[in-house]
Every structure is written in C-alpha cells, then in structure tokens.
PAFINU-280092 format. One record per residue (C-alpha): x, y, z; residue in one letter. Coordinates in steps of 0.1 Angstrom, whole numbers, plus 5000, padded with zeros to 4 digits. Each point is the difference from the previous one (the first is absolute). Example, Ala and Ser with C-alpha at 12.3 -4.5 7.8 and 13.67 -1.06 7.14 Angstrom:
<rs>
512349555078a501450344993s
</rs>
This chain:
<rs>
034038241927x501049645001x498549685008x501550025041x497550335000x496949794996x500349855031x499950225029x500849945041x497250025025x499550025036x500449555002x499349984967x500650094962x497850154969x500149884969x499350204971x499049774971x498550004963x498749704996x499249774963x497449755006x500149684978x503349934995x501549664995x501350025037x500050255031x503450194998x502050355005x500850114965x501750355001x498850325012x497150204988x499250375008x502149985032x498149635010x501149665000x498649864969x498449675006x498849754981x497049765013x498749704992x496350035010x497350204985x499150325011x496249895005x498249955036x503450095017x501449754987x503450174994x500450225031x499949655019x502449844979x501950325005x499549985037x500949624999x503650014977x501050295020x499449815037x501549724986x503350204982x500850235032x499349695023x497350145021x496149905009x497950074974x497750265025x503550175006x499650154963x496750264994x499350164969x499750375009x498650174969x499849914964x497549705004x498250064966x503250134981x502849964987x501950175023x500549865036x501450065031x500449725028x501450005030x501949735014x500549965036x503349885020x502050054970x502450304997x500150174960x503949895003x498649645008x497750014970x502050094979x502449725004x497749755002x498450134966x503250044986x500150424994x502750164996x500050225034x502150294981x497850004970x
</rs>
C-alpha cells in the first residue's frame, strides 16, 4: 500500500488518512506510515492545538477555505482522518507532491 492509497476520492471531496507527529521543527509530509501520510507538525498536541494547525496547513497547501477541510475522526490521536472538500484525491496528491502510483 503506497502513499497515493492514503488519500481516497469522495462524493466532492477527498479523505485523508494521516499519522500525525506533533512538535516537530516544522509542519510537513514525511513518508508513509502504516498505510497514512506521515506528517510532521509544528504545534503541540495540547487544547487542539495541532488538529487546527493541521486543519490550517492543509487549507492553505490544497488551496481551499479553511471550513472546506473537517477532521472526521482521530481528534485525540495520532491517527487522523480529514476530509477535504472541492478537492479530488488526484488533486491532492499533486498539490502535496505524492506520488499518485505509489
């Protein structure tokens, strides 16, 4: 399963399957982990403090409004998923810079 797997078309919209590492120097896609894009973040993970920065680098990366992306599950974890409206997985993926056959 390669990085293209972790994000997934939708009805309008994409998922995005991530495992996320709070703390880091800068927010960033690093790799792959357990089928998920693996991404760094700059904020700490304390009062949501990461899910909005997550929210935030994502709008800004796919060049959407930030109430266009919704965190769907993972709020308190590690693992996320966040949907992403008016962008295609083909369209994230390119703007993120995955390999689409990977």
């Amino acid at each position: 399963m390669g990085a293209a797997s972790a994000i997934e078309d939708r009805a309008g919209s994409c998922r995005i399957l991530l495992h996320v590492v709070p703390r880091a120097s800068r927010t960033q896609v690093v790799g792959l982990h357990d089928g998920r894009l693996k991404l760094q973040v700059a904020a700490p993970p304390v009062d949501g403090e990461a899910n909005e920065a997550i929210v935030r680098w994502l709008a800004r990366s796919l060049g959407v409004a930030r109430d266009a992306v919704t965190l769907v599950s993972g709020a308190s974890g590690k693992k996320k998923v966040v949907e992403v409206s008016g962008v295609s997985a083909d369209g994230a993926r390119a703007l993120l810079g995955i390999d689409s056959t990977g």
